[in-house]
C-alpha positions as a Markdown table, in Angstrom:
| # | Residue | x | y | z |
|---|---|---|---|---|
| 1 | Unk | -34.5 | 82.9 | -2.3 |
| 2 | Unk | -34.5 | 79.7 | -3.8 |
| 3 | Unk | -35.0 | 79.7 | -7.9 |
| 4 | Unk | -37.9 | 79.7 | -9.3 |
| 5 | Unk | -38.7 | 76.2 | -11.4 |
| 6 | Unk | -38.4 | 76.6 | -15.0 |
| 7 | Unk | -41.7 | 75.7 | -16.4 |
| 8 | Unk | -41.8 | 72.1 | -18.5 |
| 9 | Unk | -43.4 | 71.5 | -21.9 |
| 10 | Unk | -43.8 | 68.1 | -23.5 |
| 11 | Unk | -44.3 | 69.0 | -27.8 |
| 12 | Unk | -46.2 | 66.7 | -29.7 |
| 13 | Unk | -45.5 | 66.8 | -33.2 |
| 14 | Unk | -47.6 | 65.2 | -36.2 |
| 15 | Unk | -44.1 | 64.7 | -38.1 |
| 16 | Unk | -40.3 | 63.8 | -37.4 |
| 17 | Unk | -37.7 | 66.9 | -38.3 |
| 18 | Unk | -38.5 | 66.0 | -42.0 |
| 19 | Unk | -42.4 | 67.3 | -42.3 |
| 20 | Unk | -42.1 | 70.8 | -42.9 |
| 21 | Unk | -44.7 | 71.9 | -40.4 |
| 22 | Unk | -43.5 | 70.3 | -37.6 |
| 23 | Unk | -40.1 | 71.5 | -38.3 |
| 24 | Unk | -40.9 | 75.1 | -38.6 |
| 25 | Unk | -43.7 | 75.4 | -35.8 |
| 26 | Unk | -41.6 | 73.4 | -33.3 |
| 27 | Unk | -38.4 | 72.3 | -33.9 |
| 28 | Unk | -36.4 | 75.3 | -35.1 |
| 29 | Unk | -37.7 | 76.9 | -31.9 |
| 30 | Unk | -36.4 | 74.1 | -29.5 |
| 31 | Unk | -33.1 | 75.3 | -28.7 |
| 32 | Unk | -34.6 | 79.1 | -28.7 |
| 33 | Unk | -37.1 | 77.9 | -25.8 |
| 34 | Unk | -34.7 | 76.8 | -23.9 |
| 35 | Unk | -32.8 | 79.6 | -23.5 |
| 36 | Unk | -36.0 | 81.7 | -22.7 |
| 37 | Unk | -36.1 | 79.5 | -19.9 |
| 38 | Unk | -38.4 | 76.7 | -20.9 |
| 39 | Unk | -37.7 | 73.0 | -20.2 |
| 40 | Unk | -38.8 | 71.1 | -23.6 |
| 41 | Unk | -39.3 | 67.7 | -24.3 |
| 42 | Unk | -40.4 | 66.8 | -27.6 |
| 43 | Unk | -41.9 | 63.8 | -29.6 |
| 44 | Unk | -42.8 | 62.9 | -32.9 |
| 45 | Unk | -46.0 | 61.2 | -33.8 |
| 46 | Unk | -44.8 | 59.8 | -37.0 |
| 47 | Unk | -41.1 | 57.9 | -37.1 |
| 48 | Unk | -39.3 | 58.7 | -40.4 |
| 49 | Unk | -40.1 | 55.1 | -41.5 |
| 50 | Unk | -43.8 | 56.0 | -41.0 |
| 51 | Unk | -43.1 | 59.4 | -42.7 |
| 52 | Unk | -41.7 | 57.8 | -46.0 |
| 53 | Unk | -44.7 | 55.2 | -46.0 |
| 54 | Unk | -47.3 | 58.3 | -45.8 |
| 55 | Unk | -46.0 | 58.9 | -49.4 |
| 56 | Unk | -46.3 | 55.9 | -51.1 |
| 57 | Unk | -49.3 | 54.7 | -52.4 |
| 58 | Unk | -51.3 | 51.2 | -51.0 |
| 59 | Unk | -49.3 | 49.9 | -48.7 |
| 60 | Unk | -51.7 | 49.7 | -46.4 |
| 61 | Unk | -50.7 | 46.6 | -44.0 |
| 62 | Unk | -47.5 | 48.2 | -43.4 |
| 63 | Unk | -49.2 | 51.6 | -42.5 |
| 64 | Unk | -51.4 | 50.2 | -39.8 |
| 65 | Unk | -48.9 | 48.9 | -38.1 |
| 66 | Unk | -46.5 | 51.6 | -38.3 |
| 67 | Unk | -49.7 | 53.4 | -37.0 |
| 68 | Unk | -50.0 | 50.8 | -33.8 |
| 69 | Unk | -46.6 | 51.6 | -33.0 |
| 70 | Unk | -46.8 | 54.8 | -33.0 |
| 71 | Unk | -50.0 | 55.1 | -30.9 |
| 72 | Unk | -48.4 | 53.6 | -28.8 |
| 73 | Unk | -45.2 | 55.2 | -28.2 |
| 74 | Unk | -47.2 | 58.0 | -27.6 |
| 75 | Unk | -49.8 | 56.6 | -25.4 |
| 76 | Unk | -46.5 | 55.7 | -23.3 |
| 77 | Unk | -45.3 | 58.7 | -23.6 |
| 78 | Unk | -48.1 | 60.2 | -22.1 |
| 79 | Unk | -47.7 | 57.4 | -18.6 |
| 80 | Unk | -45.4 | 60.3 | -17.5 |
| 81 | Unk | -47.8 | 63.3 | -17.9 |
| 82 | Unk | -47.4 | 64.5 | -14.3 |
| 83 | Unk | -43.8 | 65.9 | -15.3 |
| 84 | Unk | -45.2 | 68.6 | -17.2 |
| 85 | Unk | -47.3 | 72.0 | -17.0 |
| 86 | Unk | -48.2 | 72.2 | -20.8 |
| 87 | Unk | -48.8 | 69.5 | -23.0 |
| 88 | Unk | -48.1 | 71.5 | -26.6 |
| 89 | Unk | -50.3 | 69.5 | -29.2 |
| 90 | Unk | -48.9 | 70.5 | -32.9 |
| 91 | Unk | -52.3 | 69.7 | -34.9 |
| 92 | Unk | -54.0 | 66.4 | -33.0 |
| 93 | Unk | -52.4 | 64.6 | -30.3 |
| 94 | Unk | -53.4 | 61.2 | -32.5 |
| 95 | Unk | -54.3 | 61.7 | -36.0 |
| 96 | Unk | -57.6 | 59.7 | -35.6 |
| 97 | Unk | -60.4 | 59.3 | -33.2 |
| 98 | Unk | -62.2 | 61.9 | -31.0 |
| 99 | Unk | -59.8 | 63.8 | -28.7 |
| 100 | Unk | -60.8 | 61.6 | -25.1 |
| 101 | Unk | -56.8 | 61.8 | -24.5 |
| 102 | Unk | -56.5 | 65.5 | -24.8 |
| 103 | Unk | -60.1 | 65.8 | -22.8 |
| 104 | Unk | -58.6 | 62.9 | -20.1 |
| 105 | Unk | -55.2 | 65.5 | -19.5 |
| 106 | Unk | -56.9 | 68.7 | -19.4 |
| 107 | Unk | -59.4 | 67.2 | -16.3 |
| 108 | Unk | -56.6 | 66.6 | -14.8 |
| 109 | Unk | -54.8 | 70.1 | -14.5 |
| 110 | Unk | -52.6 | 70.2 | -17.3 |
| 111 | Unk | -52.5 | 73.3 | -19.6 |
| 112 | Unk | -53.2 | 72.3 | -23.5 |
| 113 | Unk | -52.3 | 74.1 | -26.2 |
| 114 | Unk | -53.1 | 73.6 | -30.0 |
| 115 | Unk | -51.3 | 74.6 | -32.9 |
| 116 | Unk | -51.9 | 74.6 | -36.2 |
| 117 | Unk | -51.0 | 76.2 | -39.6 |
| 118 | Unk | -53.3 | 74.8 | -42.2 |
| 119 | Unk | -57.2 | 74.5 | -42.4 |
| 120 | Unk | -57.1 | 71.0 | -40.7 |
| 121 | Unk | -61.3 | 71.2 | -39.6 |
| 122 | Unk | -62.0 | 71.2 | -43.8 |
| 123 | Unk | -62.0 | 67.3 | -44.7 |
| 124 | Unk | -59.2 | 67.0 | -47.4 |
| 125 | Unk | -59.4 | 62.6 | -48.9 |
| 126 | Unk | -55.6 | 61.1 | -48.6 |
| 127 | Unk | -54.2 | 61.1 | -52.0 |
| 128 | Unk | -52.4 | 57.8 | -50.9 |
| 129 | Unk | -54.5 | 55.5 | -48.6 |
| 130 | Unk | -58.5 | 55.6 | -48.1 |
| 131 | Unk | -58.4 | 54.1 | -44.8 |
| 132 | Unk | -56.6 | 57.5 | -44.0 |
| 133 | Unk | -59.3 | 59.3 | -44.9 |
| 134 | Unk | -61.9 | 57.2 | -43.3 |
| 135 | Unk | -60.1 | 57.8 | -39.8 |
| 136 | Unk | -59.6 | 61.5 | -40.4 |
| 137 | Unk | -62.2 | 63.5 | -37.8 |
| 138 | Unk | -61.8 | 67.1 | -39.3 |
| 139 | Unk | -64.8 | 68.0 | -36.3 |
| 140 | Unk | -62.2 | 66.9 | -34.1 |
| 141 | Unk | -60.3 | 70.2 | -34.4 |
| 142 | Unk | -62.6 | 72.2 | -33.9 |
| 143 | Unk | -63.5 | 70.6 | -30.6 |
| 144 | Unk | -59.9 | 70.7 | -29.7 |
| 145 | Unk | -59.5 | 74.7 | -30.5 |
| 146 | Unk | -62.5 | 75.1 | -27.8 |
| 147 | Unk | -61.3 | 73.1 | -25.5 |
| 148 | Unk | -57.4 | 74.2 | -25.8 |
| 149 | Unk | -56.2 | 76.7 | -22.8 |
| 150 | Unk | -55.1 | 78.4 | -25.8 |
| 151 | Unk | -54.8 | 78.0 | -29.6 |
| 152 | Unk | -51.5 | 79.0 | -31.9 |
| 153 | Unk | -52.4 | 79.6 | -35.4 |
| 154 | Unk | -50.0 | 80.0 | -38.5 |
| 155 | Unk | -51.8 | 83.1 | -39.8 |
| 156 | Unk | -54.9 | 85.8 | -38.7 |
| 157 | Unk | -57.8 | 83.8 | -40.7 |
| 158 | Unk | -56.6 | 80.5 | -39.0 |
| 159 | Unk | -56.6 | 82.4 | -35.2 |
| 160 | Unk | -60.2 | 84.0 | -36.4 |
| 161 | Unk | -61.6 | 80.3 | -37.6 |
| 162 | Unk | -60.9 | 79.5 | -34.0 |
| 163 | Unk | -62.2 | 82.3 | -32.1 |
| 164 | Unk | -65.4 | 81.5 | -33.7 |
| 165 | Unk | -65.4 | 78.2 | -32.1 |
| 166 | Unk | -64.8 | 79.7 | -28.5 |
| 167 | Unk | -61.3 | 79.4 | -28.6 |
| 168 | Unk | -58.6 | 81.6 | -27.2 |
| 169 | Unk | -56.5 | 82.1 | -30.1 |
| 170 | Unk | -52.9 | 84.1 | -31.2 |
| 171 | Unk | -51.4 | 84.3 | -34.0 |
| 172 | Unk | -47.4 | 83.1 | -34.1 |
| 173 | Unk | -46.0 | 83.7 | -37.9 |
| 174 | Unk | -44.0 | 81.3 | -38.6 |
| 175 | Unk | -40.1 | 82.0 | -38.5 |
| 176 | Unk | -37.6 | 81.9 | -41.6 |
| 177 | Unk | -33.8 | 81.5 | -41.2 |
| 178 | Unk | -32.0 | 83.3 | -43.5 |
| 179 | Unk | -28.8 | 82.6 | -41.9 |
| 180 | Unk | -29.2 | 79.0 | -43.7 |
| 181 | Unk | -28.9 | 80.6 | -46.9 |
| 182 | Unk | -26.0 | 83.1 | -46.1 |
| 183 | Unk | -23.4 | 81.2 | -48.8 |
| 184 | Unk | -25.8 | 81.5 | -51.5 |
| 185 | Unk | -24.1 | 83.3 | -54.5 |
| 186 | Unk | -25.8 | 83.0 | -58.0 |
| 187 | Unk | -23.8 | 82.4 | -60.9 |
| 188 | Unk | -24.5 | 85.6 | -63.1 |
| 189 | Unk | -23.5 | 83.8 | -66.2 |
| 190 | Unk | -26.2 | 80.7 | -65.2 |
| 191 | Unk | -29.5 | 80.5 | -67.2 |
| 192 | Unk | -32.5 | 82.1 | -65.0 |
| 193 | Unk | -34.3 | 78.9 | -63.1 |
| 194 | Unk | -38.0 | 79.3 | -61.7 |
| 195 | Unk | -38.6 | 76.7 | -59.3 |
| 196 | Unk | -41.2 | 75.2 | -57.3 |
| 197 | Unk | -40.7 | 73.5 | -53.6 |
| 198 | Unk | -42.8 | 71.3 | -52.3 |
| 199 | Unk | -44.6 | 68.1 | -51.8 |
| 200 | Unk | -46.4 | 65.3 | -53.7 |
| 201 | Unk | -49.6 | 66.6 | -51.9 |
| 202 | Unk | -49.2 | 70.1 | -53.4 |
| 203 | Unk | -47.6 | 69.9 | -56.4 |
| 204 | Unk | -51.1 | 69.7 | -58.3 |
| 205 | Unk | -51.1 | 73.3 | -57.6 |
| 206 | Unk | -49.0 | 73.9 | -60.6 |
| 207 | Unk | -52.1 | 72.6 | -63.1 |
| 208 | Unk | -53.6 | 76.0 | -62.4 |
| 209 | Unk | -50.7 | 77.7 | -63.8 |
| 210 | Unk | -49.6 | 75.1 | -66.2 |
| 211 | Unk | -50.8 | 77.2 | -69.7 |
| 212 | Unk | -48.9 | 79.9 | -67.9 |
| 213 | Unk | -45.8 | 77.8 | -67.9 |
| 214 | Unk | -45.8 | 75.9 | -71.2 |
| 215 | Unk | -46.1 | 79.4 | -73.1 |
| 216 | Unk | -43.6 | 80.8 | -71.2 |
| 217 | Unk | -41.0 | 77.6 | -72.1 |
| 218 | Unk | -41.7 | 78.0 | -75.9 |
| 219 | Unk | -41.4 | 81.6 | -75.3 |
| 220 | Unk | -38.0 | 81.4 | -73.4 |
| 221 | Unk | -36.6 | 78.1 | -74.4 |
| 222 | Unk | -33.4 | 79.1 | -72.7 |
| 223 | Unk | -35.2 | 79.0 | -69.0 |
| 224 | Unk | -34.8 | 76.4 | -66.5 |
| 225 | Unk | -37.3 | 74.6 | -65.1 |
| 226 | Unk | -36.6 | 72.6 | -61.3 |
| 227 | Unk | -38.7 | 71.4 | -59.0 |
| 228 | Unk | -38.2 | 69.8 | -55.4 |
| 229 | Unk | -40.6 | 67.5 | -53.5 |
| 230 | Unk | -43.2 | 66.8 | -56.0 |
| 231 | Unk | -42.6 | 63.3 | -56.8 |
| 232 | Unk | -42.6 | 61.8 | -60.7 |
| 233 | Unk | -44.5 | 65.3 | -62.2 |
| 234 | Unk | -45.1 | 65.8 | -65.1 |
| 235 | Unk | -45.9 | 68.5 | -67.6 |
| 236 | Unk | -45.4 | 68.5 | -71.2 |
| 237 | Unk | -43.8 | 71.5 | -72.9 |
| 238 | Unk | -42.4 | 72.4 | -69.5 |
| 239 | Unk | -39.0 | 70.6 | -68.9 |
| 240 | Unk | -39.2 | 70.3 | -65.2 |
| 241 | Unk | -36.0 | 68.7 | -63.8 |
| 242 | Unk | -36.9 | 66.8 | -60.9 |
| 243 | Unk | -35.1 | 66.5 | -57.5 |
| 244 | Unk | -36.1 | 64.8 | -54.0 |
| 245 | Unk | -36.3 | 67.2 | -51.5 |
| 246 | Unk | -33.5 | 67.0 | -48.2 |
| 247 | Unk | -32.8 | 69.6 | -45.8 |
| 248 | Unk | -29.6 | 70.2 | -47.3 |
| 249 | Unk | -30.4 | 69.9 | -51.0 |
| 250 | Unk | -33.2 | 72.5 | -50.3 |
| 251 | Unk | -30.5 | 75.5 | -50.0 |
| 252 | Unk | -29.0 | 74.2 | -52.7 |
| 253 | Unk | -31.4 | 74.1 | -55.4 |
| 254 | Unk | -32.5 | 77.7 | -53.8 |
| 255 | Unk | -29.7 | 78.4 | -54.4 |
| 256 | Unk | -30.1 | 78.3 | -58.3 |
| 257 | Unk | -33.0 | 79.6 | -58.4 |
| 258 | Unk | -34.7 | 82.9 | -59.6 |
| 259 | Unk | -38.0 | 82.9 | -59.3 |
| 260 | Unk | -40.3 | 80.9 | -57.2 |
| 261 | Unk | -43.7 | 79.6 | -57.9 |
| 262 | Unk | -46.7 | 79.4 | -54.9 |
| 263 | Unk | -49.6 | 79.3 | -57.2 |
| 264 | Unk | -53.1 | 78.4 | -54.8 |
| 265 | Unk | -56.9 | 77.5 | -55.7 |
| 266 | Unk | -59.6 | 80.3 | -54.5 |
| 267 | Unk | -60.5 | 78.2 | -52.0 |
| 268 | Unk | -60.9 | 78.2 | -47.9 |
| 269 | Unk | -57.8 | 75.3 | -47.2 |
| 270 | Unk | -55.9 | 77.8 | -49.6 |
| 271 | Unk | -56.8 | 80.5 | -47.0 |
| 272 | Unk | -55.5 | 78.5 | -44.1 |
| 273 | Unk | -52.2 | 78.5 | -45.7 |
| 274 | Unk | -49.2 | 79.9 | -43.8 |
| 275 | Unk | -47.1 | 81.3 | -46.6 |
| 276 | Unk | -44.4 | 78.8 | -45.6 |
| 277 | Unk | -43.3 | 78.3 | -49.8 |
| 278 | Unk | -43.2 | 82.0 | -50.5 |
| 279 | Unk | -41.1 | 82.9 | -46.5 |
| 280 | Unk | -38.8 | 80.0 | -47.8 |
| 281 | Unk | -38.3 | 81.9 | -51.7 |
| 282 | Unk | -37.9 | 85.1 | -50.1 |
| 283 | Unk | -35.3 | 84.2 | -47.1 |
| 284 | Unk | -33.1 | 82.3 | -50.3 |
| 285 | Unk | -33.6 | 85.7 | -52.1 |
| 286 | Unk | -35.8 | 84.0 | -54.8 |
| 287 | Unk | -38.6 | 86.4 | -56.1 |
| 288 | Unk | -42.2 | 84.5 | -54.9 |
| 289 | Unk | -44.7 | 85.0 | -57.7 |
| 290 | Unk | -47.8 | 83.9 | -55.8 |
| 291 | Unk | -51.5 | 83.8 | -55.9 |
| 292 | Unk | -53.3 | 86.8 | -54.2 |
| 293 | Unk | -54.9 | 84.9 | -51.5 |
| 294 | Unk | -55.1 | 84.9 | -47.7 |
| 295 | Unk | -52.3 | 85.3 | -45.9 |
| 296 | Unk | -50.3 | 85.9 | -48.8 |
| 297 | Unk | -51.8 | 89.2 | -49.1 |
| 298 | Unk | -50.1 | 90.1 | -45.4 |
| 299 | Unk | -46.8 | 88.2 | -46.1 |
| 300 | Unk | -45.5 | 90.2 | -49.8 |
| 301 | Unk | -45.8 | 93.3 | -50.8 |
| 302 | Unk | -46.8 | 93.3 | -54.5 |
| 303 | Unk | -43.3 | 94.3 | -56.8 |
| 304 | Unk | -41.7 | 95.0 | -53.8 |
| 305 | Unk | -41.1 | 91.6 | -52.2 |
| 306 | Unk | -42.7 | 89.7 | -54.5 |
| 307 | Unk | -45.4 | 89.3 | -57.0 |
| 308 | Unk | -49.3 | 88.5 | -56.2 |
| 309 | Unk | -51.5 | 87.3 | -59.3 |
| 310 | Unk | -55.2 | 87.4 | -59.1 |
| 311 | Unk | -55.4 | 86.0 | -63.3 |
| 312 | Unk | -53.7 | 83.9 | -65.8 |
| 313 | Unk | -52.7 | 86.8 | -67.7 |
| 314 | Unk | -51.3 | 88.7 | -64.0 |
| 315 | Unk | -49.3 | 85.4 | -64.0 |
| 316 | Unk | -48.2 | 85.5 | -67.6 |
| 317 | Unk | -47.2 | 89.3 | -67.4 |
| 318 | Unk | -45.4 | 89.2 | -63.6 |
| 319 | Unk | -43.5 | 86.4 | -65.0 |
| 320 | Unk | -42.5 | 87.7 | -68.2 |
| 321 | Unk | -41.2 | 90.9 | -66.5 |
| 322 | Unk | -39.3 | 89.1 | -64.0 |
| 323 | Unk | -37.8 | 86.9 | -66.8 |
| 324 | Unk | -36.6 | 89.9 | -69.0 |
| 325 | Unk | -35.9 | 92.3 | -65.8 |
| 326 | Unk | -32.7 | 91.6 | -63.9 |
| 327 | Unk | -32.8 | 94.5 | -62.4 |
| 328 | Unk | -36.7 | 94.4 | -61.1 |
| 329 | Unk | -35.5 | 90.5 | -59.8 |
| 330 | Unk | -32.5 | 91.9 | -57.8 |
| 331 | Unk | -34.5 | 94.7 | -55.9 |
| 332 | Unk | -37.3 | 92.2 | -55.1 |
| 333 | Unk | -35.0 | 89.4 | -53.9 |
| 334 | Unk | -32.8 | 92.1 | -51.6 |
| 335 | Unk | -35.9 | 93.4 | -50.1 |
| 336 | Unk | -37.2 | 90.0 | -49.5 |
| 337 | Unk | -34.2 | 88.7 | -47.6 |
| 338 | Unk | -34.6 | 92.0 | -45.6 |
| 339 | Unk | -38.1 | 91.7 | -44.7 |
| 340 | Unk | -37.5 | 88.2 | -43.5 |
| 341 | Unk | -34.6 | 88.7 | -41.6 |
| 342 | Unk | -36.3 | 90.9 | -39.3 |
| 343 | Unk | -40.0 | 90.2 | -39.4 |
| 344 | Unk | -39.5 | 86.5 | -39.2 |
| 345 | Unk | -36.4 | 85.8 | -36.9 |
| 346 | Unk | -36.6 | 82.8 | -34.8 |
| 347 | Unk | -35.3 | 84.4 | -32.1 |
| 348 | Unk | -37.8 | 87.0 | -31.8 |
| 349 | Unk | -40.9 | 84.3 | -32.6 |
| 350 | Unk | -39.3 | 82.6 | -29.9 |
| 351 | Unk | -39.4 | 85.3 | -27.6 |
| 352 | Unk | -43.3 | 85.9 | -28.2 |
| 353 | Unk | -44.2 | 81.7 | -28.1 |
| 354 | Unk | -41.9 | 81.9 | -24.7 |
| 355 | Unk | -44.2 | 84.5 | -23.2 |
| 356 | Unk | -47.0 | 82.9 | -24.4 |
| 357 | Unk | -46.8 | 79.4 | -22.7 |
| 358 | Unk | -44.8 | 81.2 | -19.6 |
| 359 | Unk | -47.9 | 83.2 | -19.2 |
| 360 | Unk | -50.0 | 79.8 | -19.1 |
| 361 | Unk | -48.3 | 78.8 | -16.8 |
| 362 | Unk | -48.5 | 81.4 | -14.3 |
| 363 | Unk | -52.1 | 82.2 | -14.5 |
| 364 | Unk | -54.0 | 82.7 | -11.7 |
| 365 | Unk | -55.9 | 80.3 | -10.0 |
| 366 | Unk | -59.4 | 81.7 | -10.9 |
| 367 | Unk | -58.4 | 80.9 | -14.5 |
| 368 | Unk | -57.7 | 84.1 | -15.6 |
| 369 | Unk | -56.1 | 84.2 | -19.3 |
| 370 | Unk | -52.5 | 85.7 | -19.7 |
């Protein structure tokens, strides 16, 4: 009997290995995929030169054309679209413009599927370049989760937002590694750190918590203060030591770390989040203090694998307690790591994604769903 063909799938990714998203809701699972049996090809939207330049303010010549050249690296790409069954789109197959590619490749047979782990259909302004903004087309997504064969969303409110839209939605958690952070041993002797990882688009967050954190510096002058990703920060009365974020300097500023910070506005892109900070602090075995919103409320379980705060003075008290309470940070940061190493394993969110898009692939001709 001659073997059955493994099925194909071309990834599009918004970001290069770099941009947290498309690292954890593609390429960690690459290797993983294949093994289930999948052929995967995979391309970034964004170069790492176009990456870096997304950061930096003006710079708007350069941008555009960056911006050509990766259109059309994709649109190239995308000369070869007979080789594949499913065309995986992680968020918009081009960041701008109505979908008439995605709508051009699914008349033509191929499966689509869209994923997403943020509340990409609310229109958020670039912090960095207008014109951004202007070609954003947050209506887009929605269109794309009705017209996708099926939609993968980071978290239940996400799969639910596109349901309502007509799409056939799952939700796929995102996987956590903790095998990366296996070496980690913390100095007992070292000062207690609370952190914050992130990005210069989410490190205003921390204004919402920012009486919270100057009281507690004068309070505990001893405390360190480090934060990753967020750019030239500042915050007086808090003594924030600054570092650029790398794959490899991630685990090791976790791995000084005690506490780690998600705080989040009460608002619906909050609720679209994927938890991704707060998997990351609990994988390192760094106590997440986070806001008690969306699917943060699913991921922790309040003073057992972390802390949810509803109120400054929540905030205030889970962090003193933390601060003063060795004890209560040690059994929060064991059952952390333990509830990430076996709810979140990429091999088995692997496993489901594998049966997901093999299940595509072998539906039936009348269209039937898998």
């Amino acid at each position: 009997m001659a073997e059955l063909r493994r099925p194909r799938v071309l990834f599009l990714t918004r970001y290069p290995l770099a941009g947290a998203s498309s690292r954890y809701r593609v390429f960690q699972y690459l290797p993983l995929l294949q093994a289930e049996g999948l052929d995967c090809t995979v391309q970034s939207f964004m170069d790492d030169r176009l990456y870096a330049l997304s950061f930096a303010p003006g710079r708007t010549p350069a941008k555009l054309w960056h911006t050509l050249k990766a259109t059309v690296r994709r649109l190239w790409l995308l000369r070869h679209w007979r080789r594949y069954d499913i065309v995986y789109l992680q968020r918009e197959l081009l960041p701008f413009g109505p979908p008439w590619v995605e709508r051009w490749l699914k008349r033509r047979g191929l499966r689509l599927v869209f994923d997403y782990d943020d509340a990409l259909f609310i229109a958020k302004p670039s912090r960095y370049n207008r014109m951004a903004s202007f070609f954003r087309a947050p209506g887009k997504v929605r269109e794309l989760m009705g017209m996708a064969d099926l939609v993968v969303a980071g978290n239940n409110w996400l799969r639910d937002q596109a349901m309502a839209v007509g799409g056939h939605a799952v939700t796929v958690e995102v996987a956590e590694d903790t095998r990366r952070f296996e070496g980690i041993k913390r100095d007992p002797t070292a000062p207690i750190t609370i952190g914050w990882l992130g990005s210069t688009s989410t490190v205003k967050y921390l204004r919402l918590v920012e009486p919270t954190l100057k009281a507690l510096a004068a309070r505990h002058p001893e405390l360190g203060f480090e934060l990753m990703g967020g750019g030239e920060f500042e915050m007086p009365g808090v003594p924030w030591k600054l570092l650029p974020w790398s794959l490899e300097g991630e685990v090791d500023a976790l791995s000084r770390w005690h506490i780690g910070l998600m705080p989040l506005p009460d608002e619906d892109w909050a609720r679209g989040k994927s938890g991704g900070k707060a998997r990351t602090y609990m994988a390192a075995g760094v106590v997440p203090v986070c806001t008690a919103i969306g699917y943060n409320l699913e991921l922790l379980g309040h003073r057992h694998t972390g802390m949810l705060c509803s109120s400054a003075e929540e905030w205030q008290s889970a962090l003193d307690e933390l601060v003063t309470r060795p004890d209560l940070r040690e059994t929060i940061s064991k059952a952390a790591r333990v509830e990430v190493s076996k709810r979140f394993a990429p091999e088995t969110i692997a496993a489901q994604l594998a049966a997901l898009l093999k299940g595509l692939v072998s539906q039936d001709s009348d269209g039937a769903r898998p």
